[in-house]
C-alpha positions as YAML, in Angstrom:
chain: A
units: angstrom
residues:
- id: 1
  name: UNK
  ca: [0.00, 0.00, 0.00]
- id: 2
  name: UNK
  ca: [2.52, 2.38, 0.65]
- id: 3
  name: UNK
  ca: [4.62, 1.76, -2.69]
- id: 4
  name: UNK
  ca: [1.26, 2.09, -4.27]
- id: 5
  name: UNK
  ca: [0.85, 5.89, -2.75]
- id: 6
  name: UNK
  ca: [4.39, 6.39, -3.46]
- id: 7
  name: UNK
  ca: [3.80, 5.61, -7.23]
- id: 8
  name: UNK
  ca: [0.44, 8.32, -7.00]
- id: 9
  name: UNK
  ca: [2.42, 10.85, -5.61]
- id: 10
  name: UNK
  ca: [5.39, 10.72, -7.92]
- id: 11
  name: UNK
  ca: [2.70, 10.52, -10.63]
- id: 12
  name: UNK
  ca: [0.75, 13.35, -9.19]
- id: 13
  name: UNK
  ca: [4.10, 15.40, -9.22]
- id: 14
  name: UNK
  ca: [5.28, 14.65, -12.40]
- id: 15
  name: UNK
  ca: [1.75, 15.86, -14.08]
- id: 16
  name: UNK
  ca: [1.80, 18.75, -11.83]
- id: 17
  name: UNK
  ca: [5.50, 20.17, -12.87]
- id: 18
  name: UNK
  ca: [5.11, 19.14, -16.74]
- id: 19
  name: UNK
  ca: [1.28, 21.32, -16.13]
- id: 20
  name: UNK
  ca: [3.45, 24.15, -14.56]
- id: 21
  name: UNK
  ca: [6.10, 23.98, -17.23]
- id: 22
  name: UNK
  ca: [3.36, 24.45, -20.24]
- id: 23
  name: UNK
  ca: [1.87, 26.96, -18.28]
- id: 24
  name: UNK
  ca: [4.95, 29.41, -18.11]
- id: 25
  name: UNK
  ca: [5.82, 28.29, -21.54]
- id: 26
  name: UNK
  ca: [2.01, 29.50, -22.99]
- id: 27
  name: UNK
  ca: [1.94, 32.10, -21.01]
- id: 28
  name: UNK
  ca: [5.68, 33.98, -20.21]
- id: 29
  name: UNK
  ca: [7.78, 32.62, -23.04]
- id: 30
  name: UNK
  ca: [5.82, 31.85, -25.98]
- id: 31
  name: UNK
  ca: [2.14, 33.14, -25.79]
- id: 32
  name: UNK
  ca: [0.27, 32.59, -28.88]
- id: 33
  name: UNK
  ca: [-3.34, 32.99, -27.71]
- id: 34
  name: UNK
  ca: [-3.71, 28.78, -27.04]
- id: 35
  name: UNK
  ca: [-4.97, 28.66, -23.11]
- id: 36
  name: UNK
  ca: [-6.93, 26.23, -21.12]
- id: 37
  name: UNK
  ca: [-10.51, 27.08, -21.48]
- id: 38
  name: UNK
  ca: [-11.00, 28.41, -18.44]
- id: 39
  name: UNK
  ca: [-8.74, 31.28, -19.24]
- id: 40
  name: UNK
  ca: [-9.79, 30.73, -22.91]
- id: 41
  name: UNK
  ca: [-12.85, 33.25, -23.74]
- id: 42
  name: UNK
  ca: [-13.79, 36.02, -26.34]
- id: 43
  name: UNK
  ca: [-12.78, 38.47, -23.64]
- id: 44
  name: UNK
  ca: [-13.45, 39.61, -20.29]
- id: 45
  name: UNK
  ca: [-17.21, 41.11, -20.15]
- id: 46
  name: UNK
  ca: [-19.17, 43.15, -17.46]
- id: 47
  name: UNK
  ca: [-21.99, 40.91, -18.10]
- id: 48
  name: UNK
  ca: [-23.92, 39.21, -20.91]
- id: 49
  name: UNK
  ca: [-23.42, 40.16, -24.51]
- id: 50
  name: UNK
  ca: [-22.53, 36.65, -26.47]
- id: 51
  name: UNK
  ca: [-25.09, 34.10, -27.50]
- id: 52
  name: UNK
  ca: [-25.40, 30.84, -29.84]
- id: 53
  name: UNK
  ca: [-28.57, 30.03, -30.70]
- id: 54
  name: UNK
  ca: [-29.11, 31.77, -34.35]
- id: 55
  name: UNK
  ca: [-28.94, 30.06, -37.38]
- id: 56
  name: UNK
  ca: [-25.39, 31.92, -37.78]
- id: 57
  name: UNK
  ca: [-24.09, 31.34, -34.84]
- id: 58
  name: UNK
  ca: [-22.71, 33.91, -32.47]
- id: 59
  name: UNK
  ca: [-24.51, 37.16, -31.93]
- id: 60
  name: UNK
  ca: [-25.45, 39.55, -28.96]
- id: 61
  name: UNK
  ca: [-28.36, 39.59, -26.75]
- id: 62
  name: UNK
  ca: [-30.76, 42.33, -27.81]
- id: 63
  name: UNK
  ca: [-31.51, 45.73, -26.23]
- id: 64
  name: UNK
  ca: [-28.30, 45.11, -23.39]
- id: 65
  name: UNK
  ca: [-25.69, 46.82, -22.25]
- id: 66
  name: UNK
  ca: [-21.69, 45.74, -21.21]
- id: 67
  name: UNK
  ca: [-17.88, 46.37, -20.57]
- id: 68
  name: UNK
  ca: [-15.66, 44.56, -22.54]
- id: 69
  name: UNK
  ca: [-12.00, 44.60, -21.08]
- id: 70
  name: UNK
  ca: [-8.81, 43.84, -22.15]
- id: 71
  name: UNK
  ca: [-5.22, 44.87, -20.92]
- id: 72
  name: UNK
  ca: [-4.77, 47.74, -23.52]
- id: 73
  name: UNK
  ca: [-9.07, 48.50, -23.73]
- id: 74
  name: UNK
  ca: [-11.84, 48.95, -21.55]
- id: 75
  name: UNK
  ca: [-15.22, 49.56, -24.13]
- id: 76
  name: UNK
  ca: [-18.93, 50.15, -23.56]
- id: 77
  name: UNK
  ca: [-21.01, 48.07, -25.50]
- id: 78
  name: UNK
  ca: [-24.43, 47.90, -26.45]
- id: 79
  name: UNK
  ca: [-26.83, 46.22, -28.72]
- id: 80
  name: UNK
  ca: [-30.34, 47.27, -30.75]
- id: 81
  name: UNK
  ca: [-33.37, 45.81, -30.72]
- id: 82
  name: UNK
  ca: [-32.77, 42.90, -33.08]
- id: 83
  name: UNK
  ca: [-28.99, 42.22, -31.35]
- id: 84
  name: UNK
  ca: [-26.74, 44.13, -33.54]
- id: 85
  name: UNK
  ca: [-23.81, 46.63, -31.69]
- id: 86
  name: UNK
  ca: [-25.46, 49.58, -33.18]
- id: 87
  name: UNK
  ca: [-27.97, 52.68, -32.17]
- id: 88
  name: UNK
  ca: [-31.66, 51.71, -33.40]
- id: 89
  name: UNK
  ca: [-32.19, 51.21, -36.81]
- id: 90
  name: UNK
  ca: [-35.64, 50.84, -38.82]
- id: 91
  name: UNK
  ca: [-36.69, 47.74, -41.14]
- id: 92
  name: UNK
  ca: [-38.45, 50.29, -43.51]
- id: 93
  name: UNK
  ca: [-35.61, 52.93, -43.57]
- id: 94
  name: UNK
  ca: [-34.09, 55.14, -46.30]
- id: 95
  name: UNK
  ca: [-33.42, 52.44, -49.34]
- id: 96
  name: UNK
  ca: [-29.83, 54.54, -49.84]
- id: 97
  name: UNK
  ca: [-28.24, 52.67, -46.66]
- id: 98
  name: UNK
  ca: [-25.70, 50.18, -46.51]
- id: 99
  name: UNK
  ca: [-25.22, 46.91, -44.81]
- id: 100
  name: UNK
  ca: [-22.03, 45.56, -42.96]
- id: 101
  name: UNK
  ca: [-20.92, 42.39, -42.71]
- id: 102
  name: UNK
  ca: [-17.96, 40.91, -40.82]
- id: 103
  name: UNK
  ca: [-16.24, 39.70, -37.94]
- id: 104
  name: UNK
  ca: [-14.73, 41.29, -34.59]
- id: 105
  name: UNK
  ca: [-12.86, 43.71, -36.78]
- id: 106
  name: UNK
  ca: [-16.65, 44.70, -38.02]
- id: 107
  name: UNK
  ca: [-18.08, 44.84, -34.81]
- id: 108
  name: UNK
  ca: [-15.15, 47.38, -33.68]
- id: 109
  name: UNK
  ca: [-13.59, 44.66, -30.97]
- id: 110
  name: UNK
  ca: [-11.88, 47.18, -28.82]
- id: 111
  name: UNK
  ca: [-12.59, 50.59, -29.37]
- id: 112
  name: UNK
  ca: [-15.30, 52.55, -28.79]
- id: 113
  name: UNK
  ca: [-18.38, 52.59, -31.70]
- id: 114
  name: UNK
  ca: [-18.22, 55.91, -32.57]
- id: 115
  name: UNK
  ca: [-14.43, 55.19, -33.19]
- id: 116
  name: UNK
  ca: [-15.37, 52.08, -35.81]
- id: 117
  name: UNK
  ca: [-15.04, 52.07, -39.45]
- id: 118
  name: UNK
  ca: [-19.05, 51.56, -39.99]
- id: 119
  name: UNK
  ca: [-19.41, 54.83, -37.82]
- id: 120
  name: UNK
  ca: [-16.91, 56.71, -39.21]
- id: 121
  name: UNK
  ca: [-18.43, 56.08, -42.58]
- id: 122
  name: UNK
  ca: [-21.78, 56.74, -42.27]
- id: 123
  name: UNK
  ca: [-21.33, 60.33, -40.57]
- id: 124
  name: UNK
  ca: [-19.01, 60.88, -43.69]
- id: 125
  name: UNK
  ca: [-20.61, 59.80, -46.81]
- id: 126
  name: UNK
  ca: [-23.91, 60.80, -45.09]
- id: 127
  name: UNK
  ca: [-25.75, 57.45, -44.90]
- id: 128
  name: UNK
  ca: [-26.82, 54.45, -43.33]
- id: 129
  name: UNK
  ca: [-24.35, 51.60, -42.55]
- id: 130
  name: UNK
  ca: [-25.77, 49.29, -40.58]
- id: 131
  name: UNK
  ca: [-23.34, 47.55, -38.77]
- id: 132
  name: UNK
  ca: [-24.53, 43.38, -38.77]
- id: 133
  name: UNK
  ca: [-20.29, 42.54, -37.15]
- id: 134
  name: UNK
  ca: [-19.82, 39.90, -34.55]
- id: 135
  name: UNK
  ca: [-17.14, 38.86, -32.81]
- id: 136
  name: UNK
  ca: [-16.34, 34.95, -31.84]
- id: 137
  name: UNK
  ca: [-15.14, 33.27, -34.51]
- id: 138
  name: UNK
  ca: [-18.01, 34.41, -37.02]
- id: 139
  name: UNK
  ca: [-16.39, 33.74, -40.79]
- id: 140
  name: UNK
  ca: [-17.90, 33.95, -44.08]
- id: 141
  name: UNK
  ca: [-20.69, 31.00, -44.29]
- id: 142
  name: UNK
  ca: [-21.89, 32.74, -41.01]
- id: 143
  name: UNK
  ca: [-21.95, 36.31, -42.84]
- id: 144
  name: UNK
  ca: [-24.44, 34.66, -45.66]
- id: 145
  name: UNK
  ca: [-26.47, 33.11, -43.55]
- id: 146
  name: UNK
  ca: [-26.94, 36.33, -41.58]
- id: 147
  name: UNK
  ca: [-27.76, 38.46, -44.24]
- id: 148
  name: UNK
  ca: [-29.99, 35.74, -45.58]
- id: 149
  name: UNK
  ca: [-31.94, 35.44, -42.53]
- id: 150
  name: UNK
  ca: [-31.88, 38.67, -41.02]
- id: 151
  name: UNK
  ca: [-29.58, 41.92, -42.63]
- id: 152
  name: UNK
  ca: [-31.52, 41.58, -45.77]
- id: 153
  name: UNK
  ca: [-34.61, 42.06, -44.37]
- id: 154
  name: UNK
  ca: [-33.70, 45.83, -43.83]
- id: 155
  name: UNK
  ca: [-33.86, 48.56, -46.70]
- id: 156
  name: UNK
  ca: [-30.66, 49.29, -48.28]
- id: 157
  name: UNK
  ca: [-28.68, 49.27, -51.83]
- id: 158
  name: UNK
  ca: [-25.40, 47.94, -50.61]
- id: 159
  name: UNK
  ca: [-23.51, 45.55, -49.06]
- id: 160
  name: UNK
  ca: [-19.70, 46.09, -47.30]
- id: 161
  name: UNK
  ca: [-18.55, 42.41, -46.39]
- id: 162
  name: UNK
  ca: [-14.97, 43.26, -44.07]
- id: 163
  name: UNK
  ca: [-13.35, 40.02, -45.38]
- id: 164
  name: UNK
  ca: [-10.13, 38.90, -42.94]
- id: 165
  name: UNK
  ca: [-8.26, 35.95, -44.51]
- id: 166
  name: UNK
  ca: [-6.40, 36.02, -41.54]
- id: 167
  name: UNK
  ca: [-8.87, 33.45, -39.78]
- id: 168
  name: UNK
  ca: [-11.95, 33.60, -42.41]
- id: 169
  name: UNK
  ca: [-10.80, 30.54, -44.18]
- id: 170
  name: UNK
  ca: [-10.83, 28.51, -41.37]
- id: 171
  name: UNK
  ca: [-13.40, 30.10, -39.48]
- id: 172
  name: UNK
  ca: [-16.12, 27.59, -40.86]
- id: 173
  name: UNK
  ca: [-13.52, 24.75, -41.88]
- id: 174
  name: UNK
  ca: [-15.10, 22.20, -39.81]
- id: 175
  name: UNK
  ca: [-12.12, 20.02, -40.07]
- id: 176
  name: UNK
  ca: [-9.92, 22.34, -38.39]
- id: 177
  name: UNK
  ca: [-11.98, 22.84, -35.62]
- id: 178
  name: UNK
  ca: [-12.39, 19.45, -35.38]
- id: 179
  name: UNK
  ca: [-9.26, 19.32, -34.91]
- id: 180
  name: UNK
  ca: [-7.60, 22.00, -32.86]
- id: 181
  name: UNK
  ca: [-10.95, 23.98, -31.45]
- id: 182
  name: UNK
  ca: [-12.14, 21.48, -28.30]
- id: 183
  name: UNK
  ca: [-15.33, 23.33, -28.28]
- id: 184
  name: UNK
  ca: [-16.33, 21.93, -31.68]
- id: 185
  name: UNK
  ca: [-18.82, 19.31, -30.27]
- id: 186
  name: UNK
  ca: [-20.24, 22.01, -27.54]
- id: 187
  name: UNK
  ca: [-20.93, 25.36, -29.90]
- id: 188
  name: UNK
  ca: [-24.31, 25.64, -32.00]
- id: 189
  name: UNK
  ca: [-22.15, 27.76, -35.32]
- id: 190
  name: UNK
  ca: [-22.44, 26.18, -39.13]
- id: 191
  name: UNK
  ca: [-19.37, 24.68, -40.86]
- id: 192
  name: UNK
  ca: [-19.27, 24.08, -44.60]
- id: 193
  name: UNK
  ca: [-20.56, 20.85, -45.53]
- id: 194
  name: UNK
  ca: [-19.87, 20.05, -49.87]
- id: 195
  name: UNK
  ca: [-22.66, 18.42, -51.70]
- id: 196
  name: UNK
  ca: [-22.57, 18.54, -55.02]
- id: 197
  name: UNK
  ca: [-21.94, 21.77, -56.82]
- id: 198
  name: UNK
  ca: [-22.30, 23.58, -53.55]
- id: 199
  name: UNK
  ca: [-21.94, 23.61, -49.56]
- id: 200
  name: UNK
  ca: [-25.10, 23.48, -46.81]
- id: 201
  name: UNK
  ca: [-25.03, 24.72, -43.51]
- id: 202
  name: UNK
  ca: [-23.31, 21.78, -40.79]
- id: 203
  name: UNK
  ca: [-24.77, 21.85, -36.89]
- id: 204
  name: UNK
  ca: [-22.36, 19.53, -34.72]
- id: 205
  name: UNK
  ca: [-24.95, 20.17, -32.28]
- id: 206
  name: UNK
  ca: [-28.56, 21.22, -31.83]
- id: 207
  name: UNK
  ca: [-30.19, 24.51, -31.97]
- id: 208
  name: UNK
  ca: [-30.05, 25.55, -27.73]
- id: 209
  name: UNK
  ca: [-33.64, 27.20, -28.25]
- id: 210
  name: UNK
  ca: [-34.67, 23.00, -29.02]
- id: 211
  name: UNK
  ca: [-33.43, 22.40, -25.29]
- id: 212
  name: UNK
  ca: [-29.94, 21.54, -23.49]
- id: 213
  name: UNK
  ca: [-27.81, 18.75, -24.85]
- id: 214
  name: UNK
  ca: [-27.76, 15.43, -23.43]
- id: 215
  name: UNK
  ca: [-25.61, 15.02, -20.60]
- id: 216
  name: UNK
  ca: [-22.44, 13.19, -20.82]
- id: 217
  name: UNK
  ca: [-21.87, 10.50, -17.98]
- id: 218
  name: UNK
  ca: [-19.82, 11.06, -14.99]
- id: 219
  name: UNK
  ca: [-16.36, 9.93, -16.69]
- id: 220
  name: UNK
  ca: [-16.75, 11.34, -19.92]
- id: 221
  name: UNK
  ca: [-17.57, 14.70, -18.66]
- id: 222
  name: UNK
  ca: [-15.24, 14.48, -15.80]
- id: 223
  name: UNK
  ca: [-12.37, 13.48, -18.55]
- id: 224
  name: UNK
  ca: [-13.45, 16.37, -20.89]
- id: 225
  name: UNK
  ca: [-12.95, 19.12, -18.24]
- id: 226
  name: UNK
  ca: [-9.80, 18.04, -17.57]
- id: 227
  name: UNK
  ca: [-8.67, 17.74, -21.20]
- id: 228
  name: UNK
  ca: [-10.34, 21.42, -22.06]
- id: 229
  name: UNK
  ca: [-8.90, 22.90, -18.57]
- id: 230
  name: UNK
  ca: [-5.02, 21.56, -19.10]
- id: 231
  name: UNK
  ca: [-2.00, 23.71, -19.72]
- id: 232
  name: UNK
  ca: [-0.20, 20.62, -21.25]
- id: 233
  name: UNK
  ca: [-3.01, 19.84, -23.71]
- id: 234
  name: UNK
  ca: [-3.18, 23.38, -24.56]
- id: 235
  name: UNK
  ca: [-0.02, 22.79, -25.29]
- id: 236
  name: UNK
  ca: [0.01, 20.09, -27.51]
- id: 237
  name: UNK
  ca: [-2.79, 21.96, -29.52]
- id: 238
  name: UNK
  ca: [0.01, 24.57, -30.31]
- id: 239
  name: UNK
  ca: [2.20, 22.26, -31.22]
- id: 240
  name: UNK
  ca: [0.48, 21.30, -33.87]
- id: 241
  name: UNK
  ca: [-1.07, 24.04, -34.87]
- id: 242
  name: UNK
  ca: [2.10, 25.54, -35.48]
- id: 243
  name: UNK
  ca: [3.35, 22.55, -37.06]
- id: 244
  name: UNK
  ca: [0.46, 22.94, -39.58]
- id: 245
  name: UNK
  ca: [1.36, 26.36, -40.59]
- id: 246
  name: UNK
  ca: [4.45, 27.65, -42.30]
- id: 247
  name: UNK
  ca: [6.61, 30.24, -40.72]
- id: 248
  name: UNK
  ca: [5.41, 33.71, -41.16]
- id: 249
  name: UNK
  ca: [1.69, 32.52, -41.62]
- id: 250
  name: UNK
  ca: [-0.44, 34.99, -43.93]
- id: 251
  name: UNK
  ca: [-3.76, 34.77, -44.75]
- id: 252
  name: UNK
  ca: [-2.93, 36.47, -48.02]
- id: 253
  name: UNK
  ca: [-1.12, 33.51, -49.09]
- id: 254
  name: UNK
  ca: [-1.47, 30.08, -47.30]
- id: 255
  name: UNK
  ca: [-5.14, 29.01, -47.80]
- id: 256
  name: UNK
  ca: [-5.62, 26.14, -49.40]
- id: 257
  name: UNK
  ca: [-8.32, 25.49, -52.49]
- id: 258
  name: UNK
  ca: [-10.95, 23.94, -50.96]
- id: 259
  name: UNK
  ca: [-10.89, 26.62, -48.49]
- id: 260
  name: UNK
  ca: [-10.66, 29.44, -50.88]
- id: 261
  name: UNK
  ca: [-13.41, 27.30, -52.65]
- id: 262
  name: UNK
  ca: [-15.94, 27.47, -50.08]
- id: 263
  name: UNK
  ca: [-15.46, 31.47, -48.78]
- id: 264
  name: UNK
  ca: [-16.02, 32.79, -52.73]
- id: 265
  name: UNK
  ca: [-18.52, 30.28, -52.28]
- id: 266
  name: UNK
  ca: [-20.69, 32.35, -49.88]
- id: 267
  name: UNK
  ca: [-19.19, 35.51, -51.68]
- id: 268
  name: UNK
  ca: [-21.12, 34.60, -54.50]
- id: 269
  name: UNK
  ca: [-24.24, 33.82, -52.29]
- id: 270
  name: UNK
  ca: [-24.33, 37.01, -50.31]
- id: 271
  name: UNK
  ca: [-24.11, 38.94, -54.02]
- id: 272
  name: UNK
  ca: [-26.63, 36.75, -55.65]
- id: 273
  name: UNK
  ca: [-29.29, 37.38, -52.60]
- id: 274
  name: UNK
  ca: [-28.14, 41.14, -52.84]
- id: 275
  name: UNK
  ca: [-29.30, 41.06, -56.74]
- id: 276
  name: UNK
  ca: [-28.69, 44.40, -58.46]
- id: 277
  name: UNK
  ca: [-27.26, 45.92, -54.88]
- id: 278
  name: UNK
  ca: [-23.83, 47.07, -55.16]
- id: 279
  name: UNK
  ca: [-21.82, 44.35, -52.88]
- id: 280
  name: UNK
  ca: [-18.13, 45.66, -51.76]
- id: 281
  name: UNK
  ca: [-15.72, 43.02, -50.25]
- id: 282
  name: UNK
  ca: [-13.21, 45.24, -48.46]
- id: 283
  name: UNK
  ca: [-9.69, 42.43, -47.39]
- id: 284
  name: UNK
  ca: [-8.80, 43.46, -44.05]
- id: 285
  name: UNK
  ca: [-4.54, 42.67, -43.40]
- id: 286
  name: UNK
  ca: [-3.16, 41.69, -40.09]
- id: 287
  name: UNK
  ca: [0.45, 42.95, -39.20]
- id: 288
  name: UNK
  ca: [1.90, 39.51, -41.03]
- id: 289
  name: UNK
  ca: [0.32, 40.10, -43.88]
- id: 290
  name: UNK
  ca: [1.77, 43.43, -44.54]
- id: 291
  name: UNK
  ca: [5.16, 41.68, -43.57]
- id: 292
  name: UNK
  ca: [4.67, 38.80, -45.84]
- id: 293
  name: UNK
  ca: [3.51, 40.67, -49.02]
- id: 294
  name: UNK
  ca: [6.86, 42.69, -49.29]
- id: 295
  name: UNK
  ca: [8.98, 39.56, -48.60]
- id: 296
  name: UNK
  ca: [6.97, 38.02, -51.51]
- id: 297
  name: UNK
  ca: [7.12, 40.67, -53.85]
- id: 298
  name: UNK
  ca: [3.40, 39.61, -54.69]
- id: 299
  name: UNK
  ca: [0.04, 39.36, -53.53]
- id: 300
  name: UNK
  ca: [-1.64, 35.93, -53.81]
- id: 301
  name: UNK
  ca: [-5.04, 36.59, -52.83]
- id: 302
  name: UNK
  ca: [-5.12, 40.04, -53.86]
- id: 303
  name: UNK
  ca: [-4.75, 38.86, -57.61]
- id: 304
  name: UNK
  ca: [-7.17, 36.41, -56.73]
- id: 305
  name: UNK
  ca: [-10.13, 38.30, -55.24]
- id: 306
  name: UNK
  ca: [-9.47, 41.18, -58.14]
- id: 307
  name: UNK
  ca: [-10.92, 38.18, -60.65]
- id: 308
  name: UNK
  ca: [-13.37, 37.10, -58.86]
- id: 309
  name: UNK
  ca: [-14.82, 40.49, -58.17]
- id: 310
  name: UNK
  ca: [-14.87, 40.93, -61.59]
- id: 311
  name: UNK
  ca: [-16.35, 37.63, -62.71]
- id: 312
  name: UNK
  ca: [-18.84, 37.63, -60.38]
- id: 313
  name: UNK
  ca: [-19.83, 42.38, -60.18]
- id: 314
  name: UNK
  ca: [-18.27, 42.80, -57.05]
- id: 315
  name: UNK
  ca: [-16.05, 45.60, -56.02]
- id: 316
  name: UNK
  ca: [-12.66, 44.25, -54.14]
- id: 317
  name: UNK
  ca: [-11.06, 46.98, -52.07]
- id: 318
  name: UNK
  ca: [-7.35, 45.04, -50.78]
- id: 319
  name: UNK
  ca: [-6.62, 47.23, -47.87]
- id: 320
  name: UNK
  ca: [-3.19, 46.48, -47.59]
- id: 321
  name: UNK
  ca: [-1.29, 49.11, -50.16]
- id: 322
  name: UNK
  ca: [-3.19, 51.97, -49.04]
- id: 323
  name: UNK
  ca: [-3.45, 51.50, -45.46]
- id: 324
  name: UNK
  ca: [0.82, 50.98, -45.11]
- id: 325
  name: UNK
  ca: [0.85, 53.85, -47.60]
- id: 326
  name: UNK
  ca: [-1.82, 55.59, -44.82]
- id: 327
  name: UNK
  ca: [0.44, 54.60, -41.92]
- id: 328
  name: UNK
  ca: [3.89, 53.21, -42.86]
- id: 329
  name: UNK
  ca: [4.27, 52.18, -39.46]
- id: 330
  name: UNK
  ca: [1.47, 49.29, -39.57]
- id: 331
  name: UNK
  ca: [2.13, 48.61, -36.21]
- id: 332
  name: UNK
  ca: [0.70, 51.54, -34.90]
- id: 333
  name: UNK
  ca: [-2.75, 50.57, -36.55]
- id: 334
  name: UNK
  ca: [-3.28, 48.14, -34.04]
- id: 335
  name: UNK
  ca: [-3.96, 47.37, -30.36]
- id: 336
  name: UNK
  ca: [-0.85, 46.76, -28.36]
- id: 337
  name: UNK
  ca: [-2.70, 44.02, -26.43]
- id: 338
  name: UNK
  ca: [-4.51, 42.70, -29.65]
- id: 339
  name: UNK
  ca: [-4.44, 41.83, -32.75]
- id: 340
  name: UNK
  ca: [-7.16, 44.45, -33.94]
- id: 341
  name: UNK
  ca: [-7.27, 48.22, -35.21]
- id: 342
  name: UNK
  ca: [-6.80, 50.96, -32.69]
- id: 343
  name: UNK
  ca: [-8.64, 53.58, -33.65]
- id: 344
  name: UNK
  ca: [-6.28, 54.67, -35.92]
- id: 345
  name: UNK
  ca: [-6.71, 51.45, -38.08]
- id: 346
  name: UNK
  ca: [-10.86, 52.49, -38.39]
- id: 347
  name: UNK
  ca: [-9.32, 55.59, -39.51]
- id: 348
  name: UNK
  ca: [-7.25, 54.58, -41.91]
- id: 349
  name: UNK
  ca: [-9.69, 51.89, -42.92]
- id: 350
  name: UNK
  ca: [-12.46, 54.65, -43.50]
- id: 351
  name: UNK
  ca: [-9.84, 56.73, -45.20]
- id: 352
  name: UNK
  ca: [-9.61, 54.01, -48.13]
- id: 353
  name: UNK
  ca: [-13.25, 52.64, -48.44]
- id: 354
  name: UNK
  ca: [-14.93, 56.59, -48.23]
- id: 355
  name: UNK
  ca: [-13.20, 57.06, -51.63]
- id: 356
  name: UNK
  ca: [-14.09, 53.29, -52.63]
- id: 357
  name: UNK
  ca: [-17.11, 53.91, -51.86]
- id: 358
  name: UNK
  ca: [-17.74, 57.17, -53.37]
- id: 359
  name: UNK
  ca: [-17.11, 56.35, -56.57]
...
């Protein structure tokens, strides 16, 4: 008996020092934004802004109010009537308004909204734009699906998708998740599934609204919080994520086909349900990308999106050039704490899209 508790304690140490080496690895020496999940969320809220239980996935809880915090931010937020970070808006509304659609970079993830692109916009050009961004992980297949079920349903004569290769190819790749998200089995969000000659909508769970999911057993869900709550699994994830991607990752250049398949995919969807509207796709560049262009001396996906806007009457606006030539010092267009635009990036970002979008 006492060998045997010998044996648990040196195994209870030896988990407990390889956990405390991945922790100050993840967090002091190489942080890369893998945690546990219980460190692991959107961000630090006052109180409750993020729901799944739309046919797109993530969106906010109508008519509330929050804080979101981060180390370089602290932001009010607040939502409309039909759960969209934006002041009221009317169904029936002047026809000459716009609609935008994208991600956290949409939604203005850490500044303030009068300080966002959409914002800045509308009190310039001297219209509408009403702003349908979410943050968590909302990619493309979850921007058609929104405009399908509810942005469309609102007057306007054009659309402004904010298109961020950065994580929009994978966004709705459900064999990434699969494979590095652990939340894949728990989130109600739609992943591309191919038929044919084109891609449905994939739940890997049920709507929430239908009623909670079954619960697992003792042992399974016992294991699983472990797994989802361990520095040395979160670990591992990053080890292979990193693995998959090349050095100096860009989404401007390492997408694969059947990724870049699927995303033009729901390009082409949002434009076809738009019909005559004018539909801009406006490429959004991280700091890599800007890095990974020049080193390239080329611009995959900017050569790619400038044919496909024009096969398909959409105007491509590549942010890249003109925001560097904006701010040569891309750096400084983003949050020190964050991978999004200060301020200064919606600036710069309106700067290039009001003349776009004047034309």
């Amino acid at each position: 008996m006492r060998r045997l508790g010998s044996a648990l304690l040196a195994a209870f140490l030896t988990l407990a020092s390889i956990e405390f080496a991945c922790f100050i690895w993840l967090d002091l020496v190489a942080p890369n934004g893998w945690r546990p999940s219980y460190v692991h969320a959107p961000s630090k809220f006052s109180g409750p802004w993020l729901k799944e239980d739309d046919p797109w996935g993530a969106w906010h809880y109508s008519e509330t109010g929050a804080r979101q915090h981060e180390d370089c931010f602290s932001v009010a937020l607040k939502s409309n009537w039909f759960g969209a970070r934006d002041r009221e808006r009317t169904i029936d509304g002047d026809p000459h308004r716009t609609i935008v659609l994208g991600d956290s970079f949409a939604e203005g993830l850490g500044v303030e909204a009068a300080e966002r692109v959409s914002d800045l916009l509308e009190q310039r050009l001297g219209r509408e734009f009403l702003n349908f961004g979410a943050q968590y992980d909302l990619g493309p297949l979850q921007y058609q699906i929104l405009y399908d079920k509810l942005a469309s349903r609102f007057a306007h004569d054009q659309v402004l998708i904010l298109f961020l290769p950065d994580n929009d190819f994978t966004d709705n790749d459900a064999d990434f998740w699969r494979q590095y998200r652990p939340d894949f089995a728990r989130r109600y969000r739609p992943y591309y599934q191919a038929t044919d000659d084109r891609y449905v909508p994939h739940y890997p769970v049920p709507n929430p609204k239908d009623g909670p999911l079954p619960a697992p057993g003792f042992l399974a869900s016992a294991g699983e919080t472990i797994l989802d709550n361990s520095w040395a699994m979160a670990a591992i994830r990053s080890i292979r994520y990193d693995r998959s991607r090349p050095d100096h990752y860009s989404g401007y250049f390492d997408f694969s086909d059947s990724e870049l398949k699927a995303v033009l995919w729901s390009f082409a969807q949002i434009k076809k349900l738009a019909g005559d509207r004018n539909v801009t796709i406006a490429i959004i560049p991280r700091r890599g990308d800007f890095t990974r262009v020049a080193a390239e001396g080329k611009n995959r996906l900017g050569e790619i999106m400038r044919r496909f806007g024009a096969e398909n009457g959409i105007d491509i606006v590549d942010l890249l050039a003109p925001m560097q030539a904006i701010q040569p010092e891309t750096g400084k267009l983003f949050l020190p704490c964050d991978g999004h635009w200060n301020a200064l990036g919606n600036r710069a970002a309106a700067d290039v899209l009001e003349k776009a979008l004047r034309r």
